[in-house]
Gaussian input, Z-matrix of N, CA and C with variables (Angstrom, degrees):
# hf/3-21g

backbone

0 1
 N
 C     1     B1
 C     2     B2     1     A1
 N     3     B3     2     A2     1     D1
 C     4     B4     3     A3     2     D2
 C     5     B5     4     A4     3     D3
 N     6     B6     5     A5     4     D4
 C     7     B7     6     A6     5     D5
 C     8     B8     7     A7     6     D6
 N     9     B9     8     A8     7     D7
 C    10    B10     9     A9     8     D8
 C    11    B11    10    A10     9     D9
 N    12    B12    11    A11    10    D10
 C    13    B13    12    A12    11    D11
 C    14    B14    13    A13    12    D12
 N    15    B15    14    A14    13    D13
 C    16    B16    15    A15    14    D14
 C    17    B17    16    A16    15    D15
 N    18    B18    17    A17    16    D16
 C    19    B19    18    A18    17    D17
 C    20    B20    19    A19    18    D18
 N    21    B21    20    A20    19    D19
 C    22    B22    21    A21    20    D20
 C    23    B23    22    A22    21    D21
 N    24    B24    23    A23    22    D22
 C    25    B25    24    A24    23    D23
 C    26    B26    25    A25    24    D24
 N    27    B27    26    A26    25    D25
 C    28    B28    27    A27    26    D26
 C    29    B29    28    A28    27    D27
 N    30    B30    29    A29    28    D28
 C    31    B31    30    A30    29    D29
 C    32    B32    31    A31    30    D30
 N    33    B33    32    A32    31    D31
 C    34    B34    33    A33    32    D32
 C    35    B35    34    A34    33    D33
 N    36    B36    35    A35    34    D34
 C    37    B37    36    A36    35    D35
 C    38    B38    37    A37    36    D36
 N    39    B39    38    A38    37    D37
 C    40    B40    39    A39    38    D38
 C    41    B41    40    A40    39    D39
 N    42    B42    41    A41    40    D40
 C    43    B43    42    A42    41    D41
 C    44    B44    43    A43    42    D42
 N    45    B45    44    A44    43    D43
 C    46    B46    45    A45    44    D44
 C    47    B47    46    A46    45    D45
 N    48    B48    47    A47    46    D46
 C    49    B49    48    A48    47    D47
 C    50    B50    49    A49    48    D48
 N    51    B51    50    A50    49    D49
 C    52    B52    51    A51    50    D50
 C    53    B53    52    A52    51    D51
 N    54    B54    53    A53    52    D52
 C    55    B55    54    A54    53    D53
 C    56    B56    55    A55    54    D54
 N    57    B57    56    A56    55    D55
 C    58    B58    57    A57    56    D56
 C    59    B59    58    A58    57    D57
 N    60    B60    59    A59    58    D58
 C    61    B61    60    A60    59    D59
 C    62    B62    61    A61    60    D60
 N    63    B63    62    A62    61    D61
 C    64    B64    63    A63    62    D62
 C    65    B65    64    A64    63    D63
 N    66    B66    65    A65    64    D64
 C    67    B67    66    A66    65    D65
 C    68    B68    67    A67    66    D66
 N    69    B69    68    A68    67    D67
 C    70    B70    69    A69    68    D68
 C    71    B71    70    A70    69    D69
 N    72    B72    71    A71    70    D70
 C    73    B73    72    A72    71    D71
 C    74    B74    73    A73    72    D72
 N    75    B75    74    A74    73    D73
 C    76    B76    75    A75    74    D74
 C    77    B77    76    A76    75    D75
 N    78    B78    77    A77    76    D76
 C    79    B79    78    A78    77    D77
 C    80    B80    79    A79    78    D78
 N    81    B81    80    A80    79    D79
 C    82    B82    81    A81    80    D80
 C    83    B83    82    A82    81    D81
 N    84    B84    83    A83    82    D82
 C    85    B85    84    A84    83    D83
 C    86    B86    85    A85    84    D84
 N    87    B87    86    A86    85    D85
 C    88    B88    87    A87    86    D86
 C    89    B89    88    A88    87    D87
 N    90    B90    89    A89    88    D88
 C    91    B91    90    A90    89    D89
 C    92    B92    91    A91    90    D90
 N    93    B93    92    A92    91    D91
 C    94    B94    93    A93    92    D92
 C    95    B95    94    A94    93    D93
 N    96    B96    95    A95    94    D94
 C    97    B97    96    A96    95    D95
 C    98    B98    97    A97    96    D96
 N    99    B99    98    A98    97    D97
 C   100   B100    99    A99    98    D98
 C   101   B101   100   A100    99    D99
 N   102   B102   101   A101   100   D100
 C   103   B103   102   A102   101   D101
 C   104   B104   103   A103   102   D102
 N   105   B105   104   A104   103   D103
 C   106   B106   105   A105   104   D104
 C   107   B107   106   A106   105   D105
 N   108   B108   107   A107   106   D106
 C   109   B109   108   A108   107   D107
 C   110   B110   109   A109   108   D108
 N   111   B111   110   A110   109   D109
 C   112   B112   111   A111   110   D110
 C   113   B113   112   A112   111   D111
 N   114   B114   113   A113   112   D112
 C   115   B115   114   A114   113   D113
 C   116   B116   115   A115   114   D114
 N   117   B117   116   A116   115   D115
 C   118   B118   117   A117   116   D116
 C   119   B119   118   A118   117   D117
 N   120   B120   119   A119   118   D118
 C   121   B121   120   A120   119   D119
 C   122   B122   121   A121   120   D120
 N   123   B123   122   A122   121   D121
 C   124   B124   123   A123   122   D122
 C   125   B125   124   A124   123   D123
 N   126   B126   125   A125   124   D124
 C   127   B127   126   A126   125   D125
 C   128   B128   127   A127   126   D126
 N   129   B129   128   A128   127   D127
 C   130   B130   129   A129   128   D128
 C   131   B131   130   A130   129   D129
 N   132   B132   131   A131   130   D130
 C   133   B133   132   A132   131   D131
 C   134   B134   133   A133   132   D132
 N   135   B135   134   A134   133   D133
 C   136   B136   135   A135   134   D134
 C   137   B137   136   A136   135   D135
 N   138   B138   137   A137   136   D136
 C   139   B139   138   A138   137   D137
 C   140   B140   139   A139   138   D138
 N   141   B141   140   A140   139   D139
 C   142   B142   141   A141   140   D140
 C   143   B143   142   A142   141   D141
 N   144   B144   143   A143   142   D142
 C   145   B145   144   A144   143   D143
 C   146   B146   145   A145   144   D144
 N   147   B147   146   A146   145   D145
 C   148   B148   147   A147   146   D146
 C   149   B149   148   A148   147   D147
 N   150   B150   149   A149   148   D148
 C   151   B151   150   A150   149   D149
 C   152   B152   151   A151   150   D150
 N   153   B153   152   A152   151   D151
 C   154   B154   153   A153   152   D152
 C   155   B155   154   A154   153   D153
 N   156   B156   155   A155   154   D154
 C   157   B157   156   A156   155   D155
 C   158   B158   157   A157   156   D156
 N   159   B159   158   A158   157   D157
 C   160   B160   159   A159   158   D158
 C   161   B161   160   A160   159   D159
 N   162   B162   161   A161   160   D160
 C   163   B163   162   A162   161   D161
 C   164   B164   163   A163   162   D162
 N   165   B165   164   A164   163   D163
 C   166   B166   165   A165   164   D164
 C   167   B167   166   A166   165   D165
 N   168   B168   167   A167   166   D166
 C   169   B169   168   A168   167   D167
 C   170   B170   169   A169   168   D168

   B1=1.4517
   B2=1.5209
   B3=1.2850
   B4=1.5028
   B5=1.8321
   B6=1.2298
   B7=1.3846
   B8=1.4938
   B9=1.3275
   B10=1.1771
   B11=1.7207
   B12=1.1717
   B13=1.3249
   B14=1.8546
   B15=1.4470
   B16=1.2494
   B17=1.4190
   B18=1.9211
   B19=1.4337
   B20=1.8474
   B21=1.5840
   B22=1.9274
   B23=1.2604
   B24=1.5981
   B25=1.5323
   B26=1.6033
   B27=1.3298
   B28=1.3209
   B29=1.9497
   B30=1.0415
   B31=1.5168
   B32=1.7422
   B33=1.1624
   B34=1.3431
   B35=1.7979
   B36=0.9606
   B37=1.2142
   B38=1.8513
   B39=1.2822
   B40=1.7393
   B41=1.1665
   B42=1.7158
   B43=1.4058
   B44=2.1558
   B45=1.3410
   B46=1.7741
   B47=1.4386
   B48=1.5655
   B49=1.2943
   B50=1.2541
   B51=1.5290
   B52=1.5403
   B53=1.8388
   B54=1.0161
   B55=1.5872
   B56=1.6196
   B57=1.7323
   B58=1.9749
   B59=1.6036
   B60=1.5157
   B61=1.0895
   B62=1.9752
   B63=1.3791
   B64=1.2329
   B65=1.5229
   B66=0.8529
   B67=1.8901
   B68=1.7634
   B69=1.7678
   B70=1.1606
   B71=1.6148
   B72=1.6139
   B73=1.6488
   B74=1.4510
   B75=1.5180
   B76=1.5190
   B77=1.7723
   B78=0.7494
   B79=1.6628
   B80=1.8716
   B81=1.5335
   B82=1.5292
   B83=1.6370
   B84=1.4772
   B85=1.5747
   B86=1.2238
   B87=2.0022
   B88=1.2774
   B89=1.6070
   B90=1.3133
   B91=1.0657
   B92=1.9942
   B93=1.3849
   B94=1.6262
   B95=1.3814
   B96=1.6176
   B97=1.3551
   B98=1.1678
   B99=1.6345
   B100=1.6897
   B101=1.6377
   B102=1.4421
   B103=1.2901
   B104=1.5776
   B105=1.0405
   B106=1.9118
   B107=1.3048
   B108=1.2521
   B109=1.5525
   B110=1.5860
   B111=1.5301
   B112=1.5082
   B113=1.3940
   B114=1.6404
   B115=1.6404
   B116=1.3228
   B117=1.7299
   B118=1.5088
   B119=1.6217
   B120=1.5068
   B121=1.3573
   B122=1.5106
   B123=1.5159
   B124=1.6808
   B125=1.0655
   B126=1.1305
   B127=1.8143
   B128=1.1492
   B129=1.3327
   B130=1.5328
   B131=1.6193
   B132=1.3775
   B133=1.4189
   B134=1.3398
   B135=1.3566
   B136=1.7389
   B137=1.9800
   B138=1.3794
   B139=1.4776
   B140=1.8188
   B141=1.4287
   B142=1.5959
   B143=1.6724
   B144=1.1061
   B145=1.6266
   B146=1.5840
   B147=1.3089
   B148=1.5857
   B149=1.4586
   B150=1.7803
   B151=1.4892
   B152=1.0545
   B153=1.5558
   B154=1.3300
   B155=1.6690
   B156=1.4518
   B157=1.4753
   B158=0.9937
   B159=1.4936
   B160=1.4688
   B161=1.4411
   B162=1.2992
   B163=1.3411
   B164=1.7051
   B165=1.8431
   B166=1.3061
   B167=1.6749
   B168=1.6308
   B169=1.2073
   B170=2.0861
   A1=108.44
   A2=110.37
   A3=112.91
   A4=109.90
   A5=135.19
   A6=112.79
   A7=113.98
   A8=115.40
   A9=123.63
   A10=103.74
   A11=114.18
   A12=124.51
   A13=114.92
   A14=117.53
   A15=111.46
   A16=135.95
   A17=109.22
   A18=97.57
   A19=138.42
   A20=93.50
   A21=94.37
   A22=118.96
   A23=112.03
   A24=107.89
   A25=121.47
   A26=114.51
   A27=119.53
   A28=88.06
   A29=145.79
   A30=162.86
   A31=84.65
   A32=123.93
   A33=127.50
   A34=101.50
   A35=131.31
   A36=139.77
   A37=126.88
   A38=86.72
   A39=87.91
   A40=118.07
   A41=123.84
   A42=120.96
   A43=99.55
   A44=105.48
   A45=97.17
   A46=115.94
   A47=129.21
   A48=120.59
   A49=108.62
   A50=132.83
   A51=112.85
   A52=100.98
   A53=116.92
   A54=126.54
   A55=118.70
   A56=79.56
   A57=99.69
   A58=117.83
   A59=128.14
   A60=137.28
   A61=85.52
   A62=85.80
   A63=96.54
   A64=147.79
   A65=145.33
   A66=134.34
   A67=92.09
   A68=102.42
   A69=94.93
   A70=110.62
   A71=92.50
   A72=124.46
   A73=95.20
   A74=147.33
   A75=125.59
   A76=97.81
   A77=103.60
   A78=96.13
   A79=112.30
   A80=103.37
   A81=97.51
   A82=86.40
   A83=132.09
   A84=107.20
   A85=137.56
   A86=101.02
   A87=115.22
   A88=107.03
   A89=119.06
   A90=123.63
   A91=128.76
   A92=79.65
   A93=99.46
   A94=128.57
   A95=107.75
   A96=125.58
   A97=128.06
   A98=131.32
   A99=122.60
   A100=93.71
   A101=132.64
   A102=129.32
   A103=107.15
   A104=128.13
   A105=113.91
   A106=103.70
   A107=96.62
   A108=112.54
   A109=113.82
   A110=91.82
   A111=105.72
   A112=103.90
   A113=122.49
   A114=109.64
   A115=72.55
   A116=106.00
   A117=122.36
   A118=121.94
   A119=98.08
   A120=120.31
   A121=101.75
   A122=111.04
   A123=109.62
   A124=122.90
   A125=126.20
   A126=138.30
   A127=115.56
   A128=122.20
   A129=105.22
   A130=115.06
   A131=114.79
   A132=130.58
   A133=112.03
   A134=92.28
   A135=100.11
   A136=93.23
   A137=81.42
   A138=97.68
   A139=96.22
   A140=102.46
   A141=103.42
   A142=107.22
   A143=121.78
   A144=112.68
   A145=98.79
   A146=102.72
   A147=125.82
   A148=84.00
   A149=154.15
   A150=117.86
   A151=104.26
   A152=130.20
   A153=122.36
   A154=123.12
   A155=126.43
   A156=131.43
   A157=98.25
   A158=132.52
   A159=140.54
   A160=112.96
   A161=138.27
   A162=136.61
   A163=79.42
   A164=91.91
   A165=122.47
   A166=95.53
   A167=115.93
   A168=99.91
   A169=116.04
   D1=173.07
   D2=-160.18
   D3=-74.66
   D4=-172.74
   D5=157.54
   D6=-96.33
   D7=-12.03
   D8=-168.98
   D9=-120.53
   D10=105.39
   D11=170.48
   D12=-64.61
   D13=118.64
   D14=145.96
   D15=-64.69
   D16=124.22
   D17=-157.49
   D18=-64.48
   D19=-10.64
   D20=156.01
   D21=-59.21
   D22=-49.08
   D23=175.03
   D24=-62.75
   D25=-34.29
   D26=-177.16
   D27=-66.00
   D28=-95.12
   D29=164.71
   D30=9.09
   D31=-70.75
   D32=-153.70
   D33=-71.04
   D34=-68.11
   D35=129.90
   D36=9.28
   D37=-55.02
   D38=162.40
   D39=-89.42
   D40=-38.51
   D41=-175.56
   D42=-56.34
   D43=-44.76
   D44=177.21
   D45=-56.74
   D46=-23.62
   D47=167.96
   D48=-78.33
   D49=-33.47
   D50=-173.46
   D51=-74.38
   D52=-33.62
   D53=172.85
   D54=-28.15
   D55=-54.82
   D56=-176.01
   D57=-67.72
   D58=-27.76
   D59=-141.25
   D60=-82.08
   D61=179.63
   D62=168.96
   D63=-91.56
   D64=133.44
   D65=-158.30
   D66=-53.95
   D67=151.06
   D68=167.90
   D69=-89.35
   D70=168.37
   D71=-163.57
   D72=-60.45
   D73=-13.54
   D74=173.12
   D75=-89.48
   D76=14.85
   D77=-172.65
   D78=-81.80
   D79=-18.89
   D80=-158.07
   D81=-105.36
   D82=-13.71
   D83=151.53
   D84=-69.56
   D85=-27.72
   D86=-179.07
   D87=-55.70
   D88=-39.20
   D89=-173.57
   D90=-79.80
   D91=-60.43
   D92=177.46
   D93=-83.21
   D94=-12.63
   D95=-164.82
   D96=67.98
   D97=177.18
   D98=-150.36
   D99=-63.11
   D100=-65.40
   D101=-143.48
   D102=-68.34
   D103=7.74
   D104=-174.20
   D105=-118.72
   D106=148.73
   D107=-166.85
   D108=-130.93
   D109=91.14
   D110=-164.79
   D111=-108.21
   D112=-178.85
   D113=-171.59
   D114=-119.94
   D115=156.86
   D116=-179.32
   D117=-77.73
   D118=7.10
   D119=-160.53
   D120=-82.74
   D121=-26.46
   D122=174.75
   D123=-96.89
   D124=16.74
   D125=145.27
   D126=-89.76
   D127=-10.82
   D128=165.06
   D129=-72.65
   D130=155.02
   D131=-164.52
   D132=-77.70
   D133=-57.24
   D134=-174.35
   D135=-131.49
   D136=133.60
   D137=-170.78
   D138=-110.04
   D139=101.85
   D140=-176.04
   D141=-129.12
   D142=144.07
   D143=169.26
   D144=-141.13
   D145=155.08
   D146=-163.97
   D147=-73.72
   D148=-24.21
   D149=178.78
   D150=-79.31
   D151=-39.96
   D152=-158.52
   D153=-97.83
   D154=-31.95
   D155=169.65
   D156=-97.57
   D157=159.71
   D158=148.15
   D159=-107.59
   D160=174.99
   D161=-159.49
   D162=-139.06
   D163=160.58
   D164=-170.21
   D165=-88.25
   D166=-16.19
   D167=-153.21
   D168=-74.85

């Protein structure tokens, strides 16, 4: 990749990392209620990481 990012690509580019991250930690009471102990990792939408998918952007 370039060293110098153009800033749509840089913008587009970040919105896919906030995309990837994980749901936050009040999410799995909001959902499941106090007693379950789920990882916040299965509320995320799109589960992408820079080794394994690449993006169009």
């Amino acid at each position: 990749m370039a060293r110098y990012k153009h800033p749509g690509k840089k913008a587009r580019l970040a919105k896919k990392g906030r995309q990837a991250r994980w749901a936050p930690f009040w999410t799995v009471p909001k959902i499941y209620g106090q007693g379950r102990r789920v990882h916040p990792g299965r509320h995320t939408a799109r589960k992408r990481s820079w080794r394994r998918t690449k993006t169009k952007a």
